[in-house]
N, C-alpha and C positions, 0 to 999 in steps of 0.2 A: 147437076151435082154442086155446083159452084152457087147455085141460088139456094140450094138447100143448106149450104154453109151459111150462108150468109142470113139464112133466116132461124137457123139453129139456135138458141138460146146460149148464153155465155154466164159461165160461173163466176159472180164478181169475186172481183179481188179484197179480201179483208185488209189488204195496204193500202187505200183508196189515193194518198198521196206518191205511190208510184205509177197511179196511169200516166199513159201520155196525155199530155195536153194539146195536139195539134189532130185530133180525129184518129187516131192510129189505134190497133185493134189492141183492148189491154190485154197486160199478164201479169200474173205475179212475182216478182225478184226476192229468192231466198235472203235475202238481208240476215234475218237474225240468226240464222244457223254461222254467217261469216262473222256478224259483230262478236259472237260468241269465242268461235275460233281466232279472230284477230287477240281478245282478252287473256285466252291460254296462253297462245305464241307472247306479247307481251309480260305474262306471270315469269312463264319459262326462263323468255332472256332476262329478264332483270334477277331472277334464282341464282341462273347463272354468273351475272357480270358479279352480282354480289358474292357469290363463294370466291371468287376470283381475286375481289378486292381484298377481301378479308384474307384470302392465302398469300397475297400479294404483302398485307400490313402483318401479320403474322411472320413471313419471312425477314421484313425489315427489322423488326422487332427482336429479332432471333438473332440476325446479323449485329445490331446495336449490343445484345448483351454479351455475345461474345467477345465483342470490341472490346468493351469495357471490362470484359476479365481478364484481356490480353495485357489490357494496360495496364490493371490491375497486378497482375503475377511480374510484367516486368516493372514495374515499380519497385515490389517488395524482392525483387533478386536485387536491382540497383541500389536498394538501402543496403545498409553494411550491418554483419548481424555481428551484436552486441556480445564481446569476450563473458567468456561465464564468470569469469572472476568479477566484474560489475556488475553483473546480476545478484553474486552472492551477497556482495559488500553493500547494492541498497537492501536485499532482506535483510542484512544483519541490523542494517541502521534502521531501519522498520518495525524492525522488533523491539530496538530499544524506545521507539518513539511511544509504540504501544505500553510500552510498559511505564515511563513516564508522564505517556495521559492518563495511565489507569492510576496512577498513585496519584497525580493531582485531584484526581474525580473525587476520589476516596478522603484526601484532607479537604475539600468543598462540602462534600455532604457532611463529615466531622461538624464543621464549624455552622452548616447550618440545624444539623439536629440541637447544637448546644443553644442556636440564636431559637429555635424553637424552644426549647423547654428557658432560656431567661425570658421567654415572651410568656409563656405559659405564669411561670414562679411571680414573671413582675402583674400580669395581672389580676394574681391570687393577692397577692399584698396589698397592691391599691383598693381590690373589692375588702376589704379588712378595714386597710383607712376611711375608705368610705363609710363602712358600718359605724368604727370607733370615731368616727367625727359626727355623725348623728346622732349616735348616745350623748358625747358631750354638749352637745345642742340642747338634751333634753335636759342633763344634771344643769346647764344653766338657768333654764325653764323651770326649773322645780319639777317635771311630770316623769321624772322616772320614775318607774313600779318597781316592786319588790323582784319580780320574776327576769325584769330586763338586769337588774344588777347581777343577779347570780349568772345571767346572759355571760352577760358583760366579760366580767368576772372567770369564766369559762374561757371563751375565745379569748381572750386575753393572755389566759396560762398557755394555749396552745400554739397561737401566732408568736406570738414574740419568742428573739434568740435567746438563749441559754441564760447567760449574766444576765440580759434584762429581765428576762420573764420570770428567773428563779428570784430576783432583788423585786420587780416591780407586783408577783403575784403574790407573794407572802403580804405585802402592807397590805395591796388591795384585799387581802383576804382578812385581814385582820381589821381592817375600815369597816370591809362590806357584812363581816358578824356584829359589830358596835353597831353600826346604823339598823341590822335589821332591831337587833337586841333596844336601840333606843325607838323605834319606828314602833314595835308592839307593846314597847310598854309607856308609850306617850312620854315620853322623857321631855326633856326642855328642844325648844327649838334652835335656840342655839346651838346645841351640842347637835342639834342634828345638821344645821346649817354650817358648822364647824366638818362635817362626817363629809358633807358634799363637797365644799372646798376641796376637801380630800384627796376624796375620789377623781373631783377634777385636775389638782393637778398629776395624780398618778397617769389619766387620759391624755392628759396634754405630753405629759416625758413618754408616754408610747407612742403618741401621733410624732413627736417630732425623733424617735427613734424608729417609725416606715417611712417616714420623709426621708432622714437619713439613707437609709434601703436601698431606697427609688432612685436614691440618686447616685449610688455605686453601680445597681444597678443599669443606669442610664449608660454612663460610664461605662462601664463592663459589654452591652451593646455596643455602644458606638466604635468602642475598639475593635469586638468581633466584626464588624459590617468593615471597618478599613481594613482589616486583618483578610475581608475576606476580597476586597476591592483589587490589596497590594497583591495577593497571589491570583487573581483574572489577570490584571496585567502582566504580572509573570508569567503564567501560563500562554498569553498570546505575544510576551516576545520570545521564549520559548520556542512556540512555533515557528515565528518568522528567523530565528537563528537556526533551527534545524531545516525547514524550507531553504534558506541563504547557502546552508551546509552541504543539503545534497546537490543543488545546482551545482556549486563549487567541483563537486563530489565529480558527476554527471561531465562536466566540461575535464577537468583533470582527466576523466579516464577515456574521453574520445581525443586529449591533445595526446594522450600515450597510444591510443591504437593507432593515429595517423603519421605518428614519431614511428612507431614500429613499422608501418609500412613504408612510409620513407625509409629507410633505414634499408626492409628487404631490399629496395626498389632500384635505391645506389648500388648495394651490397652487389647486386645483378647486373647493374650497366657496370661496376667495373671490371668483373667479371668478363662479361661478354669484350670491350675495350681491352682488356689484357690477352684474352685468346684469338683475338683480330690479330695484335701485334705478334705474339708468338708465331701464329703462322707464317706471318709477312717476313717476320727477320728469322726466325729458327726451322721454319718448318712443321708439320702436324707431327713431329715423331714418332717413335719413343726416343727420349733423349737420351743419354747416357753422357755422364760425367765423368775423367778421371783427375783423383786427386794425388798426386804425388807427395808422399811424407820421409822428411829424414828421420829415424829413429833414435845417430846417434849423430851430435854434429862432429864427434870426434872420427868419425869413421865415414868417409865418404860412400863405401859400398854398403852403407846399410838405407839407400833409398828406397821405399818400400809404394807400393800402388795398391789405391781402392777404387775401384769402378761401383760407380751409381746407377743405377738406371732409377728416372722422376717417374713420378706418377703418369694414369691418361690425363692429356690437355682437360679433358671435360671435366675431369672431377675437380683439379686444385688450379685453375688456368692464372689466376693471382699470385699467388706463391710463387707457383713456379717463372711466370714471369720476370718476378724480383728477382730468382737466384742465376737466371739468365743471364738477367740483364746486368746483375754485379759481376758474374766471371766476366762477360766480354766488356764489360767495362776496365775489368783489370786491379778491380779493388783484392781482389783473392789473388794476386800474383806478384804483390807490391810491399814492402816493409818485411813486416814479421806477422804475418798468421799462423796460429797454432792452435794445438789443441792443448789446453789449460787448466781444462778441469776433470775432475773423475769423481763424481758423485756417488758411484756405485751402479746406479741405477741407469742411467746416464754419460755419455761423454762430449764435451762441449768442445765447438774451435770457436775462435771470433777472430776478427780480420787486423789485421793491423788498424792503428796501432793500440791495440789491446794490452800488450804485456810493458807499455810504458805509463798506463794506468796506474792510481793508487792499488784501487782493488785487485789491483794483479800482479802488485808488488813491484811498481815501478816508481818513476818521481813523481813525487808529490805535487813539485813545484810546478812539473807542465803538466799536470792532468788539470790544475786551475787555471792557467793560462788557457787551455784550448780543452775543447770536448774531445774526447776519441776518437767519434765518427759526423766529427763536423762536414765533411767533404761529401761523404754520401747521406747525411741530413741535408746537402743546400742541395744535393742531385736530387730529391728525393726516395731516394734507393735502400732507408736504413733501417723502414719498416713496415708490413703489411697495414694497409688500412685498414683492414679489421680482421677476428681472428678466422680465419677462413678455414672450413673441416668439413670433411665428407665422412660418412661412415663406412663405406668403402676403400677406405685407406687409413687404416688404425694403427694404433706405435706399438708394432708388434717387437721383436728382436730383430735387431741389425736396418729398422727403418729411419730415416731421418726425417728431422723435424725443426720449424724455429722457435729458438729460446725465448722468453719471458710475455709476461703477460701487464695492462692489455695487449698492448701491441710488439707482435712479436719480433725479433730482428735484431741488429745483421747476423747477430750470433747464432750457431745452428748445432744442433749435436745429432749424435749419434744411440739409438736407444739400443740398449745393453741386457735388456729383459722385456718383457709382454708389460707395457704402460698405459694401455687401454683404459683401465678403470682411473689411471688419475689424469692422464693427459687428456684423455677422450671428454664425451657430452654427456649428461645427467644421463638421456637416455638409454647410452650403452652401459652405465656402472647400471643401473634400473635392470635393465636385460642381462648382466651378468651376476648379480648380487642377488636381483629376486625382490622382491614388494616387500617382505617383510624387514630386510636386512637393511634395505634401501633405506626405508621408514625410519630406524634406527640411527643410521649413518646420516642422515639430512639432520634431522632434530639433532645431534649433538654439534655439528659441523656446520649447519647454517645459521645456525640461532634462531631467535622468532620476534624478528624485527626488521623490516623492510616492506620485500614486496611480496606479494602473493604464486604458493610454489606450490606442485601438485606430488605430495611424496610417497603415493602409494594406497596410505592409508585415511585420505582427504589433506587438504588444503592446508596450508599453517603459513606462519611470515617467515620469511626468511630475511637477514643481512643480507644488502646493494655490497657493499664490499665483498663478505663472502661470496658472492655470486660472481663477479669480477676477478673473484681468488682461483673460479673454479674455471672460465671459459677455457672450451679447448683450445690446444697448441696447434697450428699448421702442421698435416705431415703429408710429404711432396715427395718421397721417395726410398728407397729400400739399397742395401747396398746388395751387391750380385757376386762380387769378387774380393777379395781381400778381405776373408772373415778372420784371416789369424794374424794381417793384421792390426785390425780392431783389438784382438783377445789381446796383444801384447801389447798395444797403447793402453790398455786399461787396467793391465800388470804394473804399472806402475806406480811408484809411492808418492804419496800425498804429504801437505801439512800437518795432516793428523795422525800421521805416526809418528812428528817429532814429539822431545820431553816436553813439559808443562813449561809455559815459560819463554818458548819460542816461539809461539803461535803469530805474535806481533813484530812488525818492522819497521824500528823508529817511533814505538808509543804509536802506530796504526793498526787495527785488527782485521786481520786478511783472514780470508776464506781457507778453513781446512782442508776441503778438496781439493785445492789448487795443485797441482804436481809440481814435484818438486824439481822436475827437468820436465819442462814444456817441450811438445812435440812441435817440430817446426813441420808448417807446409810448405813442401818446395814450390809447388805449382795445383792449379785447378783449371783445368781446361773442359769446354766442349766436345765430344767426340762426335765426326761424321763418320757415316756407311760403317758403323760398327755393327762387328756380328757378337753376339754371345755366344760362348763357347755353351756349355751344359748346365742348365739353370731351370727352375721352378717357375721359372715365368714372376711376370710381378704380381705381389699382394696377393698370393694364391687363395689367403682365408679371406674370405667376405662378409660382413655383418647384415642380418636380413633383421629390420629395427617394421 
């Protein structure tokens, strides 16, 4: 069996470089079927690493633009957007600018349509001289023809101005019939040589009247080309003064939006710095105030009490600080504080020492020697740093407030009627008046010169004074008790119901509403652990703006 193998025939192998080389019995080794499959598997993974990469650069890619929108969006939140009032004011200036290039454009093409047609006119005239200098070439020549002079003759009458041509064409016409008249009927030559002279000097007084021409006309260009030089420069310093203008423009209206913002930003630290202090020396209340008044000083038993209760800390924490801090100071408890005035509308105290004022019909001589309220001017206690108002606390009847503007203090009164539309913010008179009314009311009351103010019906200028005439007044509190007697301090008579004539005190003119017996304040105190008896609560109507 074993020799029969070994004698058996062997199927060569078609890979003749796979036998063995040491005697060993061949076979064939599938090679290409694996070269093949190693080619797939290598397609395959590299298929794959490459989708991989590309999802991989894809990703990164994706990551990257979101980055950069990120940064993008907080960029454009981190710029400050541009008040509309400076947007309007560069369209408006835009608009004029437009309309200033359009009317310069318009006198440019003027002056050059006209330098066209004197370009046109002056080289219609030199082609004429040119002609009329060539005939005169020939009448010296002797070889003008018969047919050139009647030429001549022709263009002549029609070129030339008015006075010349009407004076120069009648002789030449009267020349150019003698010469033909002597021409055909062989006359003498002299008379004809006489005829040519003529004609030439008639040629020559028109050649130097388009000399003439040429050279007004000359003239007349060279004006229009500087005429038209001096308005390009105009027109490009024009620009650069309206360029110059609106940067100007542009910088003024971001040092006013960063003014404004300063402005919130203090307005808010003193704010917050005043209701630290409140709490630390007064307490988070509600506070309540009583003021003690004599009605008559002849009568001891007519001391009369009004209880306050201030506003929330949160809305007026400024104000009411001040008014704090001058009771427990002692400035309301010292001299002669009283109530002074009676406007109607209003009733005013002010602190000692007020009623030894001029304006309050006192001496003369030490209101210029010394200020009133020099004492609580060096404390600084004599007036809000600015005009602080919530719309939640409006100068209804029976609320208090501080007197004058801008800055309001020490003086304080008492409101006597609903004073919301005048004491209050544009935007509460706006809310109660109504857009059209509003609109109305600003245009006659503001004027239309200053800054820029939104009155309902678009934009217009208003007066920085008027504006300043109109801020609100601090109001820090409501009275709760002693409403009759409020009514009967403000029963009271005034300077204005004296005769004509008394109005003045020593050649000084004092205020009508002044009462004419001042109400004295005995005392203004703090009150702790107070209860209100039966009250409405405070500021029970609320302004939803």
């Amino acid at each position: 069996m074993a020799k029969n193998l070994s004698l058996s025939p062997v199927r060569p192998c078609r890979h003749r470089h796979r036998r063995r080389r040491r005697g060993g019995a061949r076979r064939c080794f599938p090679s290409a079927f694996l070269f093949y499959m190693y080619i797939v598997v290598i397609i395959v993974v590299a298929a794959v690493v490459g989708r991989v990469v590309n999802a991989a650069t894809d990703n990164q890619q994706d990551n990257n633009e979101d980055s950069q929108k990120q940064q993008q969006q907080q960029q454009q939140q981190q710029q400050p957007t541009r008040p509309p009032f400076i947007i309007e004011a560069e369209a408006r200036t835009a608009r004029e600018l437009r309309v200033t290039l359009t009317k310069t454009q318009q006198e440019l093409a003027s002056c050059q349509s006209r330098n066209t047609a004197l370009s046109d006119g002056f080289q219609d005239l030199y082609k004429t001289h040119l002609a009329n200098v060539e005939i005169l070439r020939k009448c010296k020549e002797g070889v003008l023809m018969n047919e050139e002079v009647t030429k001549v003759h022709t263009s002549t009458a029609q070129e030339n101005n008015e006075h010349i041509a009407s004076h120069s064409s009648d002789t030449f016409s009267s020349s150019t019939t003698q010469l033909r008249n002597m021409m055909n009927s062989n006359n003498n030559d002299d008379e004809v040589e006489q005829q040519y002279l003529s004609l030439i000097t008639n040629l020559e007084t028109s050649v130097n009247s388009l000399i003439l021409r040429e050279k007004t006309w000359e003239r007349t260009i060279s004006e229009l080309v500087a005429r038209r030089d001096l308005l390009e420069k105009r027109e490009g310093a024009w620009e650069r003064t309206i360029s110059d203008l609106m940067g100007e423009v542009e910088i003024r209206a971001k040092r006013e939006y960063w003014w404004m913002d300063m402005k919130t930003e203090m307005e808010g630290r003193i704010q917050a710095l005043c209701h630290m202090a409140v709490l630390e020396r007064f307490g988070p209340g509600p506070h309540y105030i009583s003021i003690k008044v004599t009605l008559d000083e002849r009568n001891p038993s007519s001391v009369r009490e009004i209880i306050v209760q201030l506003a929330p800390l949160d809305l007026m924490p400024h104000s009411i600080h001040l008014f704090l801090t001058q009771i427990s100071e002692g400035y309301w408890n010292v001299g002669t504080p009283a109530f002074v005035l009676n406007a109607e509308h209003v009733l005013q105290a002010c602190p000692h020492p007020c009623l030894e004022s001029v304006e309050f019909g006192g001496s003369r001589r030490r209101s210029r020697q010394k200020e009133p309220y020099e004492d609580m001017k060096r404390a600084g206690l004599d007036t809000v740093s600015f005009q602080e108002y919530s719309p939640m606390v409006p100068h209804e009847k029976y609320t208090i407030g501080f007197a004058g503007r801008p800055h309001s203090g020490p003086e304080w009164y008492i409101n006597l009627m609903d004073n919301t539309l005048d004491h209050g913010t544009l935007e509460e008179r706006k809310y109660h008046m109504g857009p059209t009314k509003y609109a109305a009311w600003a245009k006659e009351v503001l004027g239309r010169n200053g800054v820029m103010l939104d009155v309902g019906d678009g934009e217009m200028l208003v007066d920085v004074d008027a504006m300043v005439a109109i801020e609100p007044y601090p109001c820090f509190g409501k009275v709760i008790e002693g409403f009759e007697v409020v009514d009967e301090i403000a029963r009271g008579v005034t300077r204005a119901a004296l005769p004509k004539g008394e109005e003045e005190e020593d050649g000084f003119p004092l205020d009508p509403n002044l009462l004419l017996r001042p109400v004295h304040i005995t005392s203004v105190t703090i009150l702790k652990d107070y209860q209100p008896g039966t009250t409405d609560g405070m500021l029970s109507t609320k302004i939803e703006l």
